[in-house]
C-alpha positions as CSV (number, residue, x, y, z in Angstrom):
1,X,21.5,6.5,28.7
2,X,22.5,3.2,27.0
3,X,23.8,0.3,29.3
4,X,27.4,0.3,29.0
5,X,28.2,3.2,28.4
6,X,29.2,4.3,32.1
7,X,31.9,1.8,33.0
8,X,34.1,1.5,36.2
9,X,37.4,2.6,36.3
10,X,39.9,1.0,39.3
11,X,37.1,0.5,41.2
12,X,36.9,4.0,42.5
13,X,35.0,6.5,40.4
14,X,33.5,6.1,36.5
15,X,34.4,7.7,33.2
16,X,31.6,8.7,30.9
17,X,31.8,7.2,27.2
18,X,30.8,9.6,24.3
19,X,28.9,7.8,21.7
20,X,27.5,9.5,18.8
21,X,24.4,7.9,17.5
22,X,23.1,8.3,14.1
23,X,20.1,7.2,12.0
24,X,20.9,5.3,9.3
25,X,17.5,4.3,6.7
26,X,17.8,0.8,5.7
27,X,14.7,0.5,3.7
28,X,11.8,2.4,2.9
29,X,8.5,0.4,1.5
30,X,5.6,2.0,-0.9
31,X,1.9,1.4,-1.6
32,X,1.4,-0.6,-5.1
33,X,-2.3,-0.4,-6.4
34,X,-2.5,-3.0,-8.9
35,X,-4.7,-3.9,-11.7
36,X,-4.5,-8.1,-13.6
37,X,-1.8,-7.5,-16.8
38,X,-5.1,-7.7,-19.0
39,X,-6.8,-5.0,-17.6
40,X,-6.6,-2.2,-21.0
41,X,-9.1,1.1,-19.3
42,X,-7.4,1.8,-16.2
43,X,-4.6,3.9,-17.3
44,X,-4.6,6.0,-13.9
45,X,-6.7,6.3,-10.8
46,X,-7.5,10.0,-8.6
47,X,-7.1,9.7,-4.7
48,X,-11.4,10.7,-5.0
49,X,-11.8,7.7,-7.3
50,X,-9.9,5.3,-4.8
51,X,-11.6,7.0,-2.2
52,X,-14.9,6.0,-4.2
53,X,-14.2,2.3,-4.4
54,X,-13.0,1.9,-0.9
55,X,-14.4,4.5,2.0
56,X,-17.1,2.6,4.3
57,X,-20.3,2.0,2.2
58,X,-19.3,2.4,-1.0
59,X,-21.4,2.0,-3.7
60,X,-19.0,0.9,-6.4
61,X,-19.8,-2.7,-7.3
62,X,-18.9,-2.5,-10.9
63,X,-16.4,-0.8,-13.1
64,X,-18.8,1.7,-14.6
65,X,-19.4,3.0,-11.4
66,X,-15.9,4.5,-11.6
67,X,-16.0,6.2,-15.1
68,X,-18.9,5.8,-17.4
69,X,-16.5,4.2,-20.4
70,X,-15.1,1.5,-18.3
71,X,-16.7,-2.2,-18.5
72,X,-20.0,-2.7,-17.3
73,X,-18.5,-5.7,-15.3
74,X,-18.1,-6.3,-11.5
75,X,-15.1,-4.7,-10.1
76,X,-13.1,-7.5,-7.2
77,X,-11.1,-6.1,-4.5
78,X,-8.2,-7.5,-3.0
79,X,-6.2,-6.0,-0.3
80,X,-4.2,-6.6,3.0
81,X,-5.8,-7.9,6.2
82,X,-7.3,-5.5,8.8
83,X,-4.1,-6.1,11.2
84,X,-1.9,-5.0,8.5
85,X,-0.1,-1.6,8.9
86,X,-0.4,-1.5,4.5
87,X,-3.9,-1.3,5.4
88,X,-3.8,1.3,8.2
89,X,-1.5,3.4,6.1
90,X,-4.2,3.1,3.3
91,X,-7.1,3.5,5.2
92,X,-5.8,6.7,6.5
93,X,-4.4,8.1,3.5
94,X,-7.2,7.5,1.7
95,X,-10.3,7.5,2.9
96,X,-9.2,10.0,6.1
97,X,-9.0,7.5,9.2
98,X,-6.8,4.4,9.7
99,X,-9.1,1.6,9.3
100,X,-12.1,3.2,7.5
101,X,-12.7,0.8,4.3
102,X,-15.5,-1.2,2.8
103,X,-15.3,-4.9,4.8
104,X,-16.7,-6.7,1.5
105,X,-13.1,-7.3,-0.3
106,X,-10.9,-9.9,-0.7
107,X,-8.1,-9.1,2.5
108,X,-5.3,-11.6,3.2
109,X,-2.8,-10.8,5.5
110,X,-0.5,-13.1,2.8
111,X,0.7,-10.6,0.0
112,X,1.4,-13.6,-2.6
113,X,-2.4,-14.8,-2.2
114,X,-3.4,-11.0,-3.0
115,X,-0.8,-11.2,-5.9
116,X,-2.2,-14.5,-7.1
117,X,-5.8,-13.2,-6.6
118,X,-5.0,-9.8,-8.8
119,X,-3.1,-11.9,-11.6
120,X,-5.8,-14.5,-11.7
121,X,-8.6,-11.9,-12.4
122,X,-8.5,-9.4,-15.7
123,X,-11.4,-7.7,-13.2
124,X,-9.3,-7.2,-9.9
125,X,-8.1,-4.1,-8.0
126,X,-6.3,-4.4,-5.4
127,X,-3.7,-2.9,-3.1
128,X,0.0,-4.2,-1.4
129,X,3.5,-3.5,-0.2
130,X,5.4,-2.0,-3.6
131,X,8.0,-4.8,-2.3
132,X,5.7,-7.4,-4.1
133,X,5.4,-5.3,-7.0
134,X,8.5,-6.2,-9.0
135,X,8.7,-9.6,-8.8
136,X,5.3,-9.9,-10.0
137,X,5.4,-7.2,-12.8
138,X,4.6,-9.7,-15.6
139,X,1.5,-10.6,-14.5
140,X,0.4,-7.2,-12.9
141,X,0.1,-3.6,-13.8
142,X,0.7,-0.6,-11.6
143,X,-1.7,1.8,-11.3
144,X,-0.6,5.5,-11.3
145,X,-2.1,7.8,-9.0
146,X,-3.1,11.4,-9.5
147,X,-3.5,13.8,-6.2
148,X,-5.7,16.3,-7.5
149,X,-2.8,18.5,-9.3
150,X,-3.4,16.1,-12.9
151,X,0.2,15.0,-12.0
152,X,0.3,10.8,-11.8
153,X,2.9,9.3,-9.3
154,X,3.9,5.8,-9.3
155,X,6.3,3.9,-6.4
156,X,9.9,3.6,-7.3
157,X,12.9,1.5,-6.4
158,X,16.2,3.7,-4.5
């Protein structure tokens, strides 16, 4: 029971409050996976493919690797911090277990240093809070994601 709720009355015996409680959302976040502004061949990402790049031991090192018409360049990750619940939440949805990824990317706990990372580099993938997204759409792009169904899905603002 809450404190307060039972409270004395004349000193002798104590009325019971009602309170209804109800759950009010105040915010919800997304996942943003984000390409540099520049970047013209990713038009959309599978769940497999991101599974690909990121699951422990990967063997994507270039863009190529991915699809066979992308640049034969080196692809540079960027994503949250290992003590990040963004990267527990991608870990898990991705690659099957909360904290399963590749260690060699670029992680900062700091989502502007990712953002700055990603805009600075026409070769960069990376992942972040969709929060961050917005404000940095001009030098980013968002990467839609297909689930398996050939049906893309992309975070949105309520």
């Amino acid at each position: 029971m809450l404190p307060g709720l039972l409270k004395r009355a004349n000193g002798k015996k104590r009325k019971q409050r009602v309170l209804d409680l109800i759950e009010l959302p105040v915010a919800f976040d997304g996942l943003s996976v984000v390409v540099n502004r520049d970047n013209s061949w990713v038009d959309y990402l599978t769940v497999a493919e991101l599974r690909k790049i990121w699951q422990p031991g990967s063997s994507v090192e270039r863009w190529s690797d991915i699809r066979a018409d992308w640049p034969d360049e080196p692809i540079r990750l960027y994503g949250p911090g290992t003590d990040s619940g963004t990267f527990d939440y991608f870990t898990e949805t991705i690659n099957g277990a909360s904290g399963a990824s590749r260690p060699d990317y670029t992680a900062n706990e700091d989502d502007n240093a990712l953002v700055r990372g990603i805009s600075g580099d026409q070769y960069a993938l990376g992942y972040f809070g969709f929060a961050y997204y917005p404000a940095n759409q001009n030098a980013l792009k968002i990467v839609p994601i297909d689930e398996g169904n050939g049906a893309v899905s992309l975070p949105q603002r309520r």
